[in-house]
N, C-alpha and C positions, 0 to 999 in steps of 0.2 A: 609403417609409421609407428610411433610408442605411443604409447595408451597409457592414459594416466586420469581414464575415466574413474577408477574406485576409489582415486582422492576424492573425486567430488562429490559423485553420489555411489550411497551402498547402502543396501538393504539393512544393512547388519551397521552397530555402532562402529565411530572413527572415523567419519568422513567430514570431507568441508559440511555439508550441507544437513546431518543430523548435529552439528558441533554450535549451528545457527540457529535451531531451532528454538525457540522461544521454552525455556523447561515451564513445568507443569504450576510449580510451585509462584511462577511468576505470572501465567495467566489465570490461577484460581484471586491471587493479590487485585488484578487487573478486574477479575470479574465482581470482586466484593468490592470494590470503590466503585464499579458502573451501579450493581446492585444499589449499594447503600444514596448513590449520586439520584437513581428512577424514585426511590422511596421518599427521597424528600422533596423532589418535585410533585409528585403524585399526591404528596398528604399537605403541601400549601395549597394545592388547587382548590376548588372550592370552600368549604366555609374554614379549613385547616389556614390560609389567607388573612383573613381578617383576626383570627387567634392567633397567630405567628406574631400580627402586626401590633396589636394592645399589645403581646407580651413583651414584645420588642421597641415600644417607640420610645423608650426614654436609653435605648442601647445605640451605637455604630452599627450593628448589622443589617439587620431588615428594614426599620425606620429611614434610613438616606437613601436606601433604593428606591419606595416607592412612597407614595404618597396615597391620603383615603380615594380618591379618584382609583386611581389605583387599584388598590383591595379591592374595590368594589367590581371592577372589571374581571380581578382574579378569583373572586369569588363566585362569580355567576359561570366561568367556563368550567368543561367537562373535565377530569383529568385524562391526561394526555396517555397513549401507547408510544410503546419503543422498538426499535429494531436495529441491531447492531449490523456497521456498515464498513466499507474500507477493507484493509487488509485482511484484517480475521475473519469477513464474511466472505473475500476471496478464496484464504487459506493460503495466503504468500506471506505472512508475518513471520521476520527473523527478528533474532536477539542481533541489536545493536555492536558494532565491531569494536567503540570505544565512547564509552559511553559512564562521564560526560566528556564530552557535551552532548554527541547524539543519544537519545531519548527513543524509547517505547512508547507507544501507540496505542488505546482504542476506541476508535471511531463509534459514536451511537448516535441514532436521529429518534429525535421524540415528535411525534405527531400527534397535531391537536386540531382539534375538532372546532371549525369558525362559519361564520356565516358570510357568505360570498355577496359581494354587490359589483353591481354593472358600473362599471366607470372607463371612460374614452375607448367605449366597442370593447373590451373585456374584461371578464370577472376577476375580481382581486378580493383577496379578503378582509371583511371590515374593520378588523382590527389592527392597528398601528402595530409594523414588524418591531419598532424598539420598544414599544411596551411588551411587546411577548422576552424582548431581553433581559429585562429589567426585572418583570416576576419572575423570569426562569433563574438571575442571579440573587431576585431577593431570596427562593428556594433555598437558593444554596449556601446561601451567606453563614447561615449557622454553621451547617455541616463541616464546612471548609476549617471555619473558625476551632470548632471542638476536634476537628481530628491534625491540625498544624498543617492543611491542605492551601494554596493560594488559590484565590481565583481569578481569573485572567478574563479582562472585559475587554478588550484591543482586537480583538481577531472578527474580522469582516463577520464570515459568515459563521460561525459555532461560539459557544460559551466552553472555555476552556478551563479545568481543572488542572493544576501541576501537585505532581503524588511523590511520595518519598521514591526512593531509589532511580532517579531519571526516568521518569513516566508522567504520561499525562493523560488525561481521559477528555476527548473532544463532543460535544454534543451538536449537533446541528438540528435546528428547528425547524419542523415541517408544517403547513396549514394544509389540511381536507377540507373539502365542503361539508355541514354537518351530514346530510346525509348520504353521505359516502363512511363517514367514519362510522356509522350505527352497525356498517354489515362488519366493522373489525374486533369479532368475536375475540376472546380468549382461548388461548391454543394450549395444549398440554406438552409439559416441555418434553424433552426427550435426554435423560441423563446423559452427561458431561458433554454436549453442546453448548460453546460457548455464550452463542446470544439468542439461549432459549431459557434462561433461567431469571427468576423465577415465572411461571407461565401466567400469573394476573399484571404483568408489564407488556409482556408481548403481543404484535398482530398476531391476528389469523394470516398465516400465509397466501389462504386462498382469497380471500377479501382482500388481501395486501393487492394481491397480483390481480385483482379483480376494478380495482381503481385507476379512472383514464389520466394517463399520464399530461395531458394538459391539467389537470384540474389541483397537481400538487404543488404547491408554492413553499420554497425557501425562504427563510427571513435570512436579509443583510442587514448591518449596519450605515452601509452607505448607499444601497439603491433600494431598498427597502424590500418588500417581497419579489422573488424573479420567479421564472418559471423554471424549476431545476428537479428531474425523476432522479433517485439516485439507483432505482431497480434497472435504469439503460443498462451499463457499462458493468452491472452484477451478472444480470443476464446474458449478455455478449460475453464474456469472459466464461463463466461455466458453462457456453454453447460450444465454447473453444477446446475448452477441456473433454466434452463429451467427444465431440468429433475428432482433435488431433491424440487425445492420451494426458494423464498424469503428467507427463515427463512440459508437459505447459507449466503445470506449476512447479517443478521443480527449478529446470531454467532460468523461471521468472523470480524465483529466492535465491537463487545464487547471483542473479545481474544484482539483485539491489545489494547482497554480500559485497559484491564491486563496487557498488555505488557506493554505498557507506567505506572504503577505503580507499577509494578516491578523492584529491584532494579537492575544494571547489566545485565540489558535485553533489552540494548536499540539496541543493534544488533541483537537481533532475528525478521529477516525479517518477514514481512507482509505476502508476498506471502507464507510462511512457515506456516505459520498459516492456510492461506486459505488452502491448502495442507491438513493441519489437519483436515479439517473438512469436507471438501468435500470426502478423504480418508474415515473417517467416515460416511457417509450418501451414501458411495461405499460398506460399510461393515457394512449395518442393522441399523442406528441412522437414526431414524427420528423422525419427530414433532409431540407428540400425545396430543390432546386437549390443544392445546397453551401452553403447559409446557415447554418453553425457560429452566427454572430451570433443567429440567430433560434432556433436550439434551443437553444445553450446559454441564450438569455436565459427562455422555458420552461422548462427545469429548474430553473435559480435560482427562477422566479417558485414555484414549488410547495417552494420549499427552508426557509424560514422554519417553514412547516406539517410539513415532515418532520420540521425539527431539535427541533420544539415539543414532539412526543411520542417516547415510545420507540420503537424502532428496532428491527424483531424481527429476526432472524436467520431470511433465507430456506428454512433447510433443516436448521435445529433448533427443533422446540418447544419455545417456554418462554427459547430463549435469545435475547438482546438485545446488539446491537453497538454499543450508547455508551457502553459501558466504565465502567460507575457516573459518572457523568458527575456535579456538583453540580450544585445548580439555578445558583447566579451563572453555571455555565461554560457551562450551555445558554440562560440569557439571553444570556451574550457571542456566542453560535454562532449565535442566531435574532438577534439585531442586527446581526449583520455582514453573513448570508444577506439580511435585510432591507434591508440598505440597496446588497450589490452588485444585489437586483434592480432597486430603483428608480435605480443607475446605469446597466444595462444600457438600461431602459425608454428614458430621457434620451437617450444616443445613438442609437438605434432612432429617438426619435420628434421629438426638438424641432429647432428651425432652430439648428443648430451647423454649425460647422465643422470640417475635418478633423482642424487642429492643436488646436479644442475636445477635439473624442472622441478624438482622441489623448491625451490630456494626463489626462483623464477615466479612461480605461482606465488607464494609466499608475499613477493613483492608486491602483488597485485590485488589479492584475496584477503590477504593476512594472514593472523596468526592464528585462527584455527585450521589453516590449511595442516592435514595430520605430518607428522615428520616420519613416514613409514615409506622405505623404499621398497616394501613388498608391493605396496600399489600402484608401483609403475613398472610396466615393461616397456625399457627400451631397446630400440635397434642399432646395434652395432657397425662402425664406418662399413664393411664389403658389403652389408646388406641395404646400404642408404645406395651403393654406386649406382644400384640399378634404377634411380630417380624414380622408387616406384612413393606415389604420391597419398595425400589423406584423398578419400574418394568425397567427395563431396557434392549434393546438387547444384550449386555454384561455383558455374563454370569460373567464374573469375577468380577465386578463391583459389581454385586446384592449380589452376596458370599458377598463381603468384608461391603456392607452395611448392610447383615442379621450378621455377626461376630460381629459388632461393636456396633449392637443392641443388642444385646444377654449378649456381656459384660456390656453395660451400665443397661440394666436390672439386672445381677446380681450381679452388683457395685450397686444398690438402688439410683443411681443419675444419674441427666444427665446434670450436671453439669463439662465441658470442662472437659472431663474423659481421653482424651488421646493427644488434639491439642492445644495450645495456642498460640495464636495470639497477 
C-alpha cells in the first residue's frame, strides 16, 4: 500500500502535525493573560474587594457589577487556587487551521474555598453560584478595560475573556468545602510548564488529587452549582496514553486538524474525538512501524459509527460528551467522518501518485499538509494487481480496502475511480 505516514507525523520539522502545533511564542502570550487574569482575581479577593470598590464606584467598571452586599461577601472569602484545564492539560492543543473565525484556547478553573450546607439530602455550597460570577467579573472588569481585552458574561458555565490575535482565555469556577481546600498547599512550579506558573496560583497536585470528587461543585449560570470533577476525563485520558503510547495524543491533534477544516464541524467536540481514538486502541488499533497513515486511517474507519450514536462519558455514568448535539449536526459530523475515511482508504489503496495524495489530503487536512513528495512512497499499477491490502485490525476496513482494489484493477485505472474531492 503507499505510506504517506511522514506527511503527517515526523520526528524532525515539516509535517502536518509539528506545522499544527501551537508555537512557543503564542503560548507564553496565552500564559501571561492567564497569569495576569489569576492576579487580578486573587488581589480583589479579600479586603483588595471593598478597595477595588470605593475606588471604582463613581466609574462603569466594578461599581455595576456588584453592589456593597456584595463586597462584603468578597471580602470575607479566601482567595481562590487555579489549575489549568482542557487541552493544554491534555496536550492536544493545535494552532487553529483558519483563524478567524476559529480561535485558540486556554481553559483554567479557579477554586475557591466555601462553606457547604445541607439542603434537599445534599450538600451544596452556601454561596449563590452567580454571585461567585459577578465578583469573578468585577475582578476583572478593570483588567479587561486597561489592556483593550472584552469580557464575555454569556457563557453558562465559565467567565470568558476574548485576547487580541483570535484567542480567548476561559475560566470555570470551582467550590471545595473549606476544609478540603486548607490541604491545597502551594506547589513549586516546574519551568516551562504551562499551568504551573507562577507557583503561589496553583494547587498542590497531591491535595488536588486528594479531594472526593462528590464534593467539587461547578457554578452555572443557569442551574446554579452542579456536581462536575473535571480531574474524571484528565485522568482517563493520561491513563490512555500511558497504556496505549504517545501516538494517542498524536491522532487525537491531527482529528481535531480535521475537525477545524471541516466544514460545519466546528461543534464536534475535542474530547469526542479523543473518545474515538482511545475507543479504538481499546478495540485492537495500534501503531505498527510508525505508520500514523495506517492507524489514523483505523480510527477514522470506526469514526462514522462512533459519531452515529451517543458518546458516553468514560468516567461519568449517565453523562454524554456530544454536547446535546442536533440530529442535522450529527448527520454533518457522521458525513464528513464518512467521507475523510473513504479518502484515507483512496490513498492507502489506489494507483495515485504522490502529488495525487498530496492534493487529496490537502483537501481534507489543509494547508499545512507539507507539499513534499519525498514523504510518500507510493505503489505502482503491477504491484497494486496483486490486491495486496492495508493490514489493518478491522476486518471490515481491509474488506472494503481489497473491494476497492479489485475494482479499480478491473476498471484498468486508478484514476479517482469512485471519490472526488
Amino acid at each position: 500500500m503507499n505510506d504517506f505516514s511522514r506527511i503527517l507525523y515526523d520526528s524532525t520539522d515539516g509535517s502536518l502535525y509539528n506545522a499544527a502545533l501551537v508555537s512557543k511564542s503564542v503560548e507564553a502570550a496565552l500564559r501571561t493573560a492567564r497569569d495576569e487574569a489569576r492576579e487580578a482575581i486573587r488581589s480583589f479577593f479579600g479586603k483588595g474587594a471593598a478597595e477595588a470598590y470605593e475606588a471604582a464606584r463613581f466609574q462603569k467598571d466594578v461599581a455595576v457589577l456588584i453592589d456593597e452586599a456584595d463586597v462584603r461577601t468578597a471580602s470575607e472569602l479566601v482567595k481562590p487556587k487555579f489549575r489549568t484545564q482542557g487541552s493544554f492539560s491534555y496536550h492536544t492543543h493545535v494552532e487553529p487551521e483558519t483563524s478567524p473565525p476559529q480561535e485558540i484556547d486556554i481553559d483554567d478553573g479557579m477554586f475557591l474555598p466555601v462553606s457547604y450546607v445541607a439542603m434537599n439530602g445534599s450538600t451544596n455550597p452556601q454561596i449563590a453560584s452567580d454571585l461567585v460570577f459577578r465578583i469573578t467579573e468585577a475582578a476583572l472588569s478593570p483588567l479587561c478595560e486597561a489592556n483593550g481585552w472584552e469580557l464575555v458574561t454569556n457563557k453558562d458555565s465559565c467567565v470568558r475573556i476574548k485576547l487580541p490575535d483570535n484567542a480567548h482565555l476561559d475560566i470555570a469556577l470551582y467550590a471545595v468545602p473549606d476544609r478540603e481546600f486548607e490541604l491545597l498547599i502551594e506547589k513549586v512550579a516546574k519551568e516551562g510548564v504551562l499551568d504551573e506558573r507562577p507557583p503561589s496560583f496553583s494547587l498542590d497536585e497531591s491535595a488536588y488529587e486528594s479531594i472526593s470528587e462528590d464534593e467539587i461543585r461547578l457554578a452555572t449560570r443557569e442551574s446554579g452549582w452542579i456536581a462536575s470533577d473535571p480531574r474524571l476525563l484528565e485522568d482517563w485520558f493520561k491513563e490512555a496514553v500511558a497504556t496505549f503510547g504517545d501516538h494517542v495524543r498524536v491522532v487525537s491533534r491531527i482529528l481535531k486538524v480535521w475537525r477545524d477544516c471541516s466544514k460545519g464541524c466546528e461543534r464536534l467536540a475535542s474530547v469526542a474525538l479523543m473518545y474515538a481514538v482511545v475507543d479504538s486502541c481499546e478495540n485492537g488499533a495500534e501503531l505498527t512501524e510508525s505508520r500514523y497513515d495506517s492507524l489514523i486511517a483505523e480510527v477514522v474507519d470506526k469514526l462514522p459509527n462512533t459519531l452515529s450514536n451517543r458518546i458516553p462519558n468514560p468516567r461519568v455514568e449517565g453523562a454524554y460528551l456530544d454536547q446535546n448535539w442536533s440530529a442535522d449536526e450529527r448527520e454533518v459530523f457522521v458525513t464528513a467522518a464518512r467521507d475523510f475515511s473513504m479518502l484515507l482508504n483512496r490513498c492507502l489503496s489506489l494507483n495515485l501518485s504522490a502529488k495525487e495524495i498530496i492534493v487529496d489530503l490537502r483537501s481534507a487536512l489543509g494547508r499545512r499538509v507539507p507539499l513534499d513528495s519525498n514523504r510518500v512512497l507510493v505503489k505502482q499499477a503491477e504491484e497494486i494487481k496483486g490486491l495486496s491490502a492495508p493490514v489493518y485490525a478491522s476486518e471490515g476496513f481491509k474488506e472494503r480496502a481489497i473491494s476497492e482494489t479489485e475494482r479499480v484493477a478491473k476498471a484498468g485505472t486508478g484514476t479517482r475511480p469512485y471519490y472526488q474531492v
